[in-house]
PAZAPA-4460 file (N, C-alpha, C; in steps of 0.05 Angstrom, whole numbers, plus 32768, in hexadecimal, padded with zeros to 4 digits):
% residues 191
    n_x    n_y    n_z   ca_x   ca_y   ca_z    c_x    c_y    c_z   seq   type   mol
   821B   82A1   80D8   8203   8291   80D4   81EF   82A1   80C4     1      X     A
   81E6   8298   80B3   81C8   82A0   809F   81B4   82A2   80AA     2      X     A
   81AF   82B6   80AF   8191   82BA   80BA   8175   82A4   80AE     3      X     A
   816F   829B   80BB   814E   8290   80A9   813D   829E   8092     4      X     A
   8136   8292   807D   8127   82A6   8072   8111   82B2   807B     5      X     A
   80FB   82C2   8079   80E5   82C8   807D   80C9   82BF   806D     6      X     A
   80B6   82B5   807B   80A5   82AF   8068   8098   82B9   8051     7      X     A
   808E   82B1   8037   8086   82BF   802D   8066   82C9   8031     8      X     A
   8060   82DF   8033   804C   82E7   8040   8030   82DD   802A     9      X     A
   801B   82D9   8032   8001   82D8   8027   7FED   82EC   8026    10      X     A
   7FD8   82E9   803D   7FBC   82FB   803D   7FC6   8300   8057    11      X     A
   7FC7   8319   8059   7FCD   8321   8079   7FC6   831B   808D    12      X     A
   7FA7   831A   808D   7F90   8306   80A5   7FA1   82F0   80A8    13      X     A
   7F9D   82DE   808E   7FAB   82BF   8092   7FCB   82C0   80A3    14      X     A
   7FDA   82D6   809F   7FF8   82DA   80A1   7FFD   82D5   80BE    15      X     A
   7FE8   82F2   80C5   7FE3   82F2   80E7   7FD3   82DB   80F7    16      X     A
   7FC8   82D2   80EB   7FBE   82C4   80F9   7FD3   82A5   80FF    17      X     A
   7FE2   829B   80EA   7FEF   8289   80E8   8005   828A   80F0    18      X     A
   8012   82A5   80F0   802C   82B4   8102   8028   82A9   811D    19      X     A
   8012   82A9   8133   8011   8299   814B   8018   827C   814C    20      X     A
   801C   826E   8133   802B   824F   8139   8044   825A   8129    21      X     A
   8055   826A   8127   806A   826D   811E   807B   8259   8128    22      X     A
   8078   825E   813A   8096   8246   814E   8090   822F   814C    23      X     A
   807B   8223   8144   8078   8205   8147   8086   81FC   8128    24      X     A
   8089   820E   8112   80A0   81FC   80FF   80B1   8204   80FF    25      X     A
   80C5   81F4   80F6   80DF   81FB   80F9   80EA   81FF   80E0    26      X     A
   80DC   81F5   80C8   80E1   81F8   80B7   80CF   8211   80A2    27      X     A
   80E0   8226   809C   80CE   823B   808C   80B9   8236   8077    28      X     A
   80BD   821C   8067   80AE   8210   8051   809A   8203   805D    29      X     A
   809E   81F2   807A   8084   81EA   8085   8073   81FF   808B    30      X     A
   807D   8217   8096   8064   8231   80A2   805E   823C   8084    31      X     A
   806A   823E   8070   805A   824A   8057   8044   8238   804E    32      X     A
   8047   8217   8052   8036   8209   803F   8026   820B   805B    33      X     A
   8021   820A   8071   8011   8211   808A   7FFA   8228   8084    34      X     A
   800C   8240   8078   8001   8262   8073   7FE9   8254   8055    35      X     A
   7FF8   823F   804A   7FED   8245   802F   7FDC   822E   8032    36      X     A
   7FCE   8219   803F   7FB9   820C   804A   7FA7   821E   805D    37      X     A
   7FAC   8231   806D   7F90   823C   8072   7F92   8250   805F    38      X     A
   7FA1   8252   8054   7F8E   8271   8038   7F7E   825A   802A    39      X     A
   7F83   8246   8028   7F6E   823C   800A   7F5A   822F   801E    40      X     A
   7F60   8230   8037   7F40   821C   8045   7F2D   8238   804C    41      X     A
   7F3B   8255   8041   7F28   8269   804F   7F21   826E   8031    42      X     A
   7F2D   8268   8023   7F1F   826B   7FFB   7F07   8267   7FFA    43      X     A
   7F00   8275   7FE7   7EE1   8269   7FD6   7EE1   825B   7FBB    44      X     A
   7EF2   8242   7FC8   7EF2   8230   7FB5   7EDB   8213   7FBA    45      X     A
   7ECE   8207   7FA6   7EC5   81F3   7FAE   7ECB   81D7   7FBB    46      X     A
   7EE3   81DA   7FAA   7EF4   81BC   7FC0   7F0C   81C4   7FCB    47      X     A
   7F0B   81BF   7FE0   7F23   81CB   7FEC   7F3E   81AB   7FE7    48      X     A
   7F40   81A0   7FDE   7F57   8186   7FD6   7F75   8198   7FD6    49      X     A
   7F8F   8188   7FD3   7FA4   8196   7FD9   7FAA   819F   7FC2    50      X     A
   7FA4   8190   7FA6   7FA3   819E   7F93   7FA1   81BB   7F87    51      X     A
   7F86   81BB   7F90   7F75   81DB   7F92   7F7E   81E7   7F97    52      X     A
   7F88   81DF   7FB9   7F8D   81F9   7FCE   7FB1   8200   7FBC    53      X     A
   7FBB   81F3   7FB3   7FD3   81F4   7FAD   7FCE   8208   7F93    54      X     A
   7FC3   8200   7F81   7FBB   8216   7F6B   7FB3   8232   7F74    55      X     A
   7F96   8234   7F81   7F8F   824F   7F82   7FA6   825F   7F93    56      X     A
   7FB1   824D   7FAC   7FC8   8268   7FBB   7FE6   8264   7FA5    57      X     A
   7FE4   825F   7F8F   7FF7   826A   7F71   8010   824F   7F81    58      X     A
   800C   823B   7F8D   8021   8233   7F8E   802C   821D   7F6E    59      X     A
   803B   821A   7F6A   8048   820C   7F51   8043   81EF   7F51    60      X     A
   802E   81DC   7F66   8032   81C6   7F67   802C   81C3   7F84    61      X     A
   8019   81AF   7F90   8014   819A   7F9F   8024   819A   7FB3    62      X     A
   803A   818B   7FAC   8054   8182   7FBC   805C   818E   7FD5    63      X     A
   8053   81AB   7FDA   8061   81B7   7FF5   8046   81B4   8006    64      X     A
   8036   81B7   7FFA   801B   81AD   8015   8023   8190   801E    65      X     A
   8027   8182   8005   802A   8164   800D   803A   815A   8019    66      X     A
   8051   8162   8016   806A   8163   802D   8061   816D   8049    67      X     A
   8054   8183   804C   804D   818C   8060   803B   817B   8077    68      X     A
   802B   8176   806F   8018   8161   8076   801F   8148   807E    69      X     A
   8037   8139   806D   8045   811F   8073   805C   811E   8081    70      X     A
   8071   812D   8072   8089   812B   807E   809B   8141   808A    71      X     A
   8086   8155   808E   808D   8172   809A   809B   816D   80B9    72      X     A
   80AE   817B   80C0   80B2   8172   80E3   80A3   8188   80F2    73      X     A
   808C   8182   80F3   8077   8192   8105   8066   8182   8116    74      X     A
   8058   818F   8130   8044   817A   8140   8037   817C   8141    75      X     A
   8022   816C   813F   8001   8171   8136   7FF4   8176   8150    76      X     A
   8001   8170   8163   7FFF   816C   817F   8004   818F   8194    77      X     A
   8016   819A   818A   8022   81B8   8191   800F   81C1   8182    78      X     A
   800E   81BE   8163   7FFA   81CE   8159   7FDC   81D0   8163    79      X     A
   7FCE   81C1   8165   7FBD   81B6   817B   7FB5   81CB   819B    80      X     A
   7FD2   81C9   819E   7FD1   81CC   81BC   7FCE   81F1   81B9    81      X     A
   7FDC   81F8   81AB   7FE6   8213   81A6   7FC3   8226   819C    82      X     A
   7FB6   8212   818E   7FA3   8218   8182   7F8F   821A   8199    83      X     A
   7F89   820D   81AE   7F7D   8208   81CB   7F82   8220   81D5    84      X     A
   7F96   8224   81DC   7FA5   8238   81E6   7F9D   8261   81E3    85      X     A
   7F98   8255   81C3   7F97   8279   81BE   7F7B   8274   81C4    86      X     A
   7F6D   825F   81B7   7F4B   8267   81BC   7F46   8268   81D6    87      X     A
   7F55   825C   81E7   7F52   8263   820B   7F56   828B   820E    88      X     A
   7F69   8289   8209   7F76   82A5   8213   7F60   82B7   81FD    89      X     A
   7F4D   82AC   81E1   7F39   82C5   81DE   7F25   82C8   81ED    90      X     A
   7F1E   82A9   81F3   7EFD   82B3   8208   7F0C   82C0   821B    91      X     A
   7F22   82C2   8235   7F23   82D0   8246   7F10   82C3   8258    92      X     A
   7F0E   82A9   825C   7EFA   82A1   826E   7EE3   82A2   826C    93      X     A
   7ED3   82A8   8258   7EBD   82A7   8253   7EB0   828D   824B    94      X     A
   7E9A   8287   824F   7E8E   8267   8249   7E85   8267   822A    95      X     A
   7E8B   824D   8221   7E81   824C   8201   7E77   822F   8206    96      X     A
   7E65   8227   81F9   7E5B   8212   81F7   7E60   820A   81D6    97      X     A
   7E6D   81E9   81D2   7E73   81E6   81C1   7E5B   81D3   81B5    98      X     A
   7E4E   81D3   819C   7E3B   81CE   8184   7E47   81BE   8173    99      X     A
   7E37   81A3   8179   7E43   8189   8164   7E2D   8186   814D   100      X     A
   7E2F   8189   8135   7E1B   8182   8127   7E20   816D   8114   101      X     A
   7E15   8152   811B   7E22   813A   8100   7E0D   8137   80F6   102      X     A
   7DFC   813E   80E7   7DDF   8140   80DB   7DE8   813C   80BD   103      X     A
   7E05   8149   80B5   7E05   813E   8099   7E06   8164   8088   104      X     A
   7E18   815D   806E   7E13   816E   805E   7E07   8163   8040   105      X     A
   7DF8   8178   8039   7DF9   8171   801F   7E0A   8170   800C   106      X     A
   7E1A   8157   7FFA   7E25   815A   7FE3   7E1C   815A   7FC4   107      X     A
   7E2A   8164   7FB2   7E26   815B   7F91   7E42   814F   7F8D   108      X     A
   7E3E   813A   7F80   7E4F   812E   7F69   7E58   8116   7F7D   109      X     A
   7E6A   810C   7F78   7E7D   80F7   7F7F   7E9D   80FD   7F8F   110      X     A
   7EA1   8116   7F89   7EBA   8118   7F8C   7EC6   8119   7FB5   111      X     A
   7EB5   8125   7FB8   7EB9   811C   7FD6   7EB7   8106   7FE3   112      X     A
   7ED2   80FB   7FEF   7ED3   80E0   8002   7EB8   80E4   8014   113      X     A
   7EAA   80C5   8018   7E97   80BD   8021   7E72   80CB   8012   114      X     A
   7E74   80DB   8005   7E57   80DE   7FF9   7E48   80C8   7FEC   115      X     A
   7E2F   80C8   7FF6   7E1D   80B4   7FF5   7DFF   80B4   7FF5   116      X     A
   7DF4   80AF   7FEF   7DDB   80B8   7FF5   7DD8   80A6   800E   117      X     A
   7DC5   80B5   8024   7DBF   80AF   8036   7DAF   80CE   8052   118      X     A
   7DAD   80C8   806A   7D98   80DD   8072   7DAE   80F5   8079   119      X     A
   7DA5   8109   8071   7DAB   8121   8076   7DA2   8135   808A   120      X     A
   7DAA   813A   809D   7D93   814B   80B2   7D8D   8167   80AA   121      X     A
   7DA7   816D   8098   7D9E   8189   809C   7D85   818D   807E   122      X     A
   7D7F   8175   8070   7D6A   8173   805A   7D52   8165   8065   123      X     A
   7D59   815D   807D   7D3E   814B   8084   7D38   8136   807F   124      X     A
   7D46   8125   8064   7D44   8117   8053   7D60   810A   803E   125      X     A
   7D59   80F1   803B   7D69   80E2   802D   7D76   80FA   8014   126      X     A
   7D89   80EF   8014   7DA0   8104   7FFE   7DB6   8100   7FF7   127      X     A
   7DC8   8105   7FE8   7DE2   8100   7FE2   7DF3   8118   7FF2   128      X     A
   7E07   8105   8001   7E13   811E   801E   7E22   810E   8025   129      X     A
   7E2C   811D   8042   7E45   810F   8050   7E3F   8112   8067   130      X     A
   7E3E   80F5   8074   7E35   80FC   8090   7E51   80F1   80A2   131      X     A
   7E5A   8100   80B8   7E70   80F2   80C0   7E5F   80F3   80E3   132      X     A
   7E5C   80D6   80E2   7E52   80DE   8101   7E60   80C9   8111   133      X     A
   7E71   80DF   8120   7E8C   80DC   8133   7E84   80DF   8148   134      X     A
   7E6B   80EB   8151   7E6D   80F6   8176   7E5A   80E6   8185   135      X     A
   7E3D   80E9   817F   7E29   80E5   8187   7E1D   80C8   8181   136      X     A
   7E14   80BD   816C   7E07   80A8   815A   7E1E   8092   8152   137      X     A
   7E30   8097   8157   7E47   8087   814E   7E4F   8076   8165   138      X     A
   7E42   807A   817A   7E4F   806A   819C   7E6C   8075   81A0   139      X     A
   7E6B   808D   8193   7E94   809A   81A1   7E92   80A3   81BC   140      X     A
   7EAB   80A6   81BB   7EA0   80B1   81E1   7EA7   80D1   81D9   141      X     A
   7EA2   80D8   81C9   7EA3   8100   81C3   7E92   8108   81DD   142      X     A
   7E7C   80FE   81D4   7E65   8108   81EB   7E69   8104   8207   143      X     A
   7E76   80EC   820A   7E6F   80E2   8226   7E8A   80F3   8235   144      X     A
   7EA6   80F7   821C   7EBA   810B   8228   7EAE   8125   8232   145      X     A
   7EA3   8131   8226   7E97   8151   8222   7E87   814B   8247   146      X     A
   7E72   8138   824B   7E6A   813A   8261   7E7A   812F   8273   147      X     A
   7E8B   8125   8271   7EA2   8117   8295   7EB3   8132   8295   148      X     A
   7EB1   8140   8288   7EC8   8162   8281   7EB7   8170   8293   149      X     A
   7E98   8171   8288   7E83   8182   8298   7E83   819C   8283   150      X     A
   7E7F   8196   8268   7E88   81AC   825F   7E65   81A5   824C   151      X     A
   7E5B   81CB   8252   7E4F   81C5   823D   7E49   81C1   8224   152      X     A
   7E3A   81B4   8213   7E34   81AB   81F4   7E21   81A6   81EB   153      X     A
   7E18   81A7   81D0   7DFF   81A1   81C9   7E05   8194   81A9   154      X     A
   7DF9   8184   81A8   7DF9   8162   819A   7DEC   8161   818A   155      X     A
   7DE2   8168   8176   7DCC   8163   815D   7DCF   8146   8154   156      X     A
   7DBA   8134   8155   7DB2   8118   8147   7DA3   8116   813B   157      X     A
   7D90   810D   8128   7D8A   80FF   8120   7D70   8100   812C   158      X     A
   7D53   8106   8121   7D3C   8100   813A   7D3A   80E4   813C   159      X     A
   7D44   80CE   812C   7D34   80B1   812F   7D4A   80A0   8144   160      X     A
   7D63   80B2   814B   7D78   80AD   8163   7D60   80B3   817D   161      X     A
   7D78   80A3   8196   7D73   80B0   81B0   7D8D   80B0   81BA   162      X     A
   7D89   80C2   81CD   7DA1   80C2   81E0   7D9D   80BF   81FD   163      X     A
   7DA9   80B4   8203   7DA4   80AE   8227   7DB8   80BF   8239   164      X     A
   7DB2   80CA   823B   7DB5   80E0   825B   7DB6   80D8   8272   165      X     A
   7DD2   80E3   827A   7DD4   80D7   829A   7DBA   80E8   82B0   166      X     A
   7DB5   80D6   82BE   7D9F   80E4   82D3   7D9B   8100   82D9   167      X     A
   7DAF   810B   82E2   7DB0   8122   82E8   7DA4   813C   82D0   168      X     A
   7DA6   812D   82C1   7DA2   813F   82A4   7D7F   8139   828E   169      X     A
   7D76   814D   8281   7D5D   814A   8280   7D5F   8152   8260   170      X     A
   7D52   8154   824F   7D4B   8157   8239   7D3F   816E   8231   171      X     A
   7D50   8183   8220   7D44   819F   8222   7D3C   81A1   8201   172      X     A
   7D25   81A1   81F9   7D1F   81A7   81DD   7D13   81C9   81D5   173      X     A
   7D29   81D5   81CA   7D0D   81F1   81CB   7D0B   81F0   81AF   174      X     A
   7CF2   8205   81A9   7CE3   8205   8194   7CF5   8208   817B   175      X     A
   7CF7   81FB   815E   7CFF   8202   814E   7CF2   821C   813D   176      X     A
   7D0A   8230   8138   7D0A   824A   812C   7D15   8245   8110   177      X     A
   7D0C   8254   80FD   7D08   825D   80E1   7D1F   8267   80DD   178      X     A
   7D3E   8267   80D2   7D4D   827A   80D6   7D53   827B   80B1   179      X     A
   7D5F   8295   80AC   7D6A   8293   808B   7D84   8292   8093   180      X     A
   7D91   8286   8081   7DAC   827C   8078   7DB8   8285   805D   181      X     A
   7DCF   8292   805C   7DD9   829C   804B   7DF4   8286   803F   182      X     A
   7DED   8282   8023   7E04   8276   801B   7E26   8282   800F   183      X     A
   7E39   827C   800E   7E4C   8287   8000   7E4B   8294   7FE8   184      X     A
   7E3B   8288   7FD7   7E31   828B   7FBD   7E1C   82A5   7FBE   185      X     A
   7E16   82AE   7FD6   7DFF   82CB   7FD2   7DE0   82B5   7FD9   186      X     A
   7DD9   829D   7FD0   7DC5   8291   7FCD   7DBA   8290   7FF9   187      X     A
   7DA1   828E   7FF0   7D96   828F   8011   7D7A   827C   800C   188      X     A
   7D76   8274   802F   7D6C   825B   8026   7D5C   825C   804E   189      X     A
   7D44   825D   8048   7D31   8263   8066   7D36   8244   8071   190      X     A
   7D3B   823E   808D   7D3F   8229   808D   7D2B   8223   80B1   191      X     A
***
């Protein structure tokens, strides 16, 4: 019997880190085009499309992300689970409180699905952006899961939203702070 090939290796960070879902494909070409989707989502590229990501990590063509993604025999579901899993075993039991923010990013141009002008939180103001609001403002039950779990979270909306709070629970506002923000680009911006 022929041994399996071995993958072809990338950025070592990326290697190791993606080496922990090794077992979930079974196929060597699904864990390379796997290795070669988080190297181009950790890029400093501006659009990350499969295109791109297929170009900058030197692949020859599209097609093995796209395969991967469609008709790969992998589980999105193991992957998922596996992913739960290691971030459990890094806290070591320690508490994290998870931070939803659907306030919106700013966009330019057209090329991103859903950009529009409309309110932006993190501009304060009407803008061309993408707001995907899935948890809070949308009536999903993200929120209402996070609290029947008992787990804590914190929700950024919208100030002209409300939210209603079960009894037990009170409304904590503390003072807004001045912080600078550093962009990818070197650019910084007091916010």
């Amino acid at each position: 019997m022929t041994a399996p090939r071995i993958a072809k290796p990338t950025v070592a960070f990326v290697d190791d880190y993606c080496e922990e879902y090794r077992d979930i494909f079974v196929e060597v070409r699904s864990f390379e085009a796997f290795k070669h989707l988080h190297l181009g989502m950790v890029s400093e590229m501006k659009r990350k499309s499969l295109p791109v990501i297929a170009k900058v990590t030197a692949l020859p063509n599209v097609q093995s992300l796209q395969q991967f993604l469609v008709k790969s025999p992998w589980s999105a579901g193991a992957l998922r689970q596996r992913r739960i899993e290691l971030i459990l075993s890094l806290l070591r039991g320690r508490k994290l409180v998870l931070v939803i923010d659907e306030t919106g990013d700013r966009k330019k141009g057209q090329t991103t699905d859903y950009v529009k002008r409309q309110y932006i939180g993190n501009l304060g103001k009407v803008g061309n952006g993408v707001v995907y609001s899935a948890y809070g403002e949308s009536g999903s039950s993200s929120a209402r899961t996070l609290h029947q779990l008992e787990l804590p979270y914190v929700l950024a909306i919208r100030s002209n939203h409300a939210v209603l709070l079960p009894k037990e629970q009170r409304v904590r506002a503390n003072r807004w702070r001045e912080y600078e923000r550093t962009f990818s680009d070197g650019r910084r911006e007091v916010r």
